[in-house]
N, C-alpha and C positions, 0 to 999 in steps of 0.2 A: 658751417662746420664747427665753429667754434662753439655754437648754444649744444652740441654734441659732445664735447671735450670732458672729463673728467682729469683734474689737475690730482698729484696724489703728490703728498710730501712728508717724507722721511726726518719725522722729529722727533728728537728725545737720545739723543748721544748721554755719554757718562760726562763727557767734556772735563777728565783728566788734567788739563792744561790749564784749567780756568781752579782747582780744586775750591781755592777757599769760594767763588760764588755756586758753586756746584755740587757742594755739601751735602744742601736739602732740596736739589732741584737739577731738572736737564736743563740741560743748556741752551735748547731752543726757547724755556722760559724766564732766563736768568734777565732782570732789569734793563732797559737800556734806555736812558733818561727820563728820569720819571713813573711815568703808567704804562710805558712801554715793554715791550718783551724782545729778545733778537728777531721771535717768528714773526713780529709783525711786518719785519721788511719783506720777509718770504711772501705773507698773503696780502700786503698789500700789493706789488708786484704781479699776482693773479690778478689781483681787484682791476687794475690800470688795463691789462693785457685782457681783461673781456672772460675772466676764467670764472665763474659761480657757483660751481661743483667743485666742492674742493673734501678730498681727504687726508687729514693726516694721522700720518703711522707714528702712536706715541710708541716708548721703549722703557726707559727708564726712567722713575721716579715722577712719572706723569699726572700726578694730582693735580700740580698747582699750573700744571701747559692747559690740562682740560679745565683746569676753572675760569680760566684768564679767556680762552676759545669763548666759553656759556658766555662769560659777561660780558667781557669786550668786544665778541664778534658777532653779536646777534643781528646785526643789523641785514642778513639772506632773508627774503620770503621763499619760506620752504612750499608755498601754493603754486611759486613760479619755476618752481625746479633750482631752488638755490639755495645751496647747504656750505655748511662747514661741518665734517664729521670726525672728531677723532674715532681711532681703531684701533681698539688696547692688541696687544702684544698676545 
């Protein structure tokens, strides 16, 4: 059931409350410690739970979410049916 599953995740808020780190960026990319991003707790959380079809729904100001996805999360064999796809707006 699970190798079935499509994880879909809703990232890319305006994140208002956060303003000054959300200036030039959403807030599902906004730092957190270091080379991290917040979304990485999202996908790694799939990663653990068996999920490797994942999409996420960028929104707002999503250049630097999809760049941080390319570099940092390349690690899916797309041969075995395993992606990370952002899905602009």
């Amino acid at each position: 059931m699970i190798d079935n599953t499509i994880a879909i995740i809703l990232a890319g808020g305006e994140g208002s409350r956060l303003q000054p780190l959300t200036h030039l960026r959403a807030k599902p990319s906004v730092p957190f410690g270091g080379k991290y991003r917040i979304i990485d707790f999202t996908l790694t959380n799939c990663l653990h739970s068996g999920l490797r079809r994942i999409l996420v729904l960028t929104q707002y100001k999503s250049h630097s979410l999809q760049k941080h996805l390319r570099d940092g999360w390349s690690i899916f064999n797309p041969e075995l049916g395993e992606y990370i796809t952002p899905v602009p707006a």
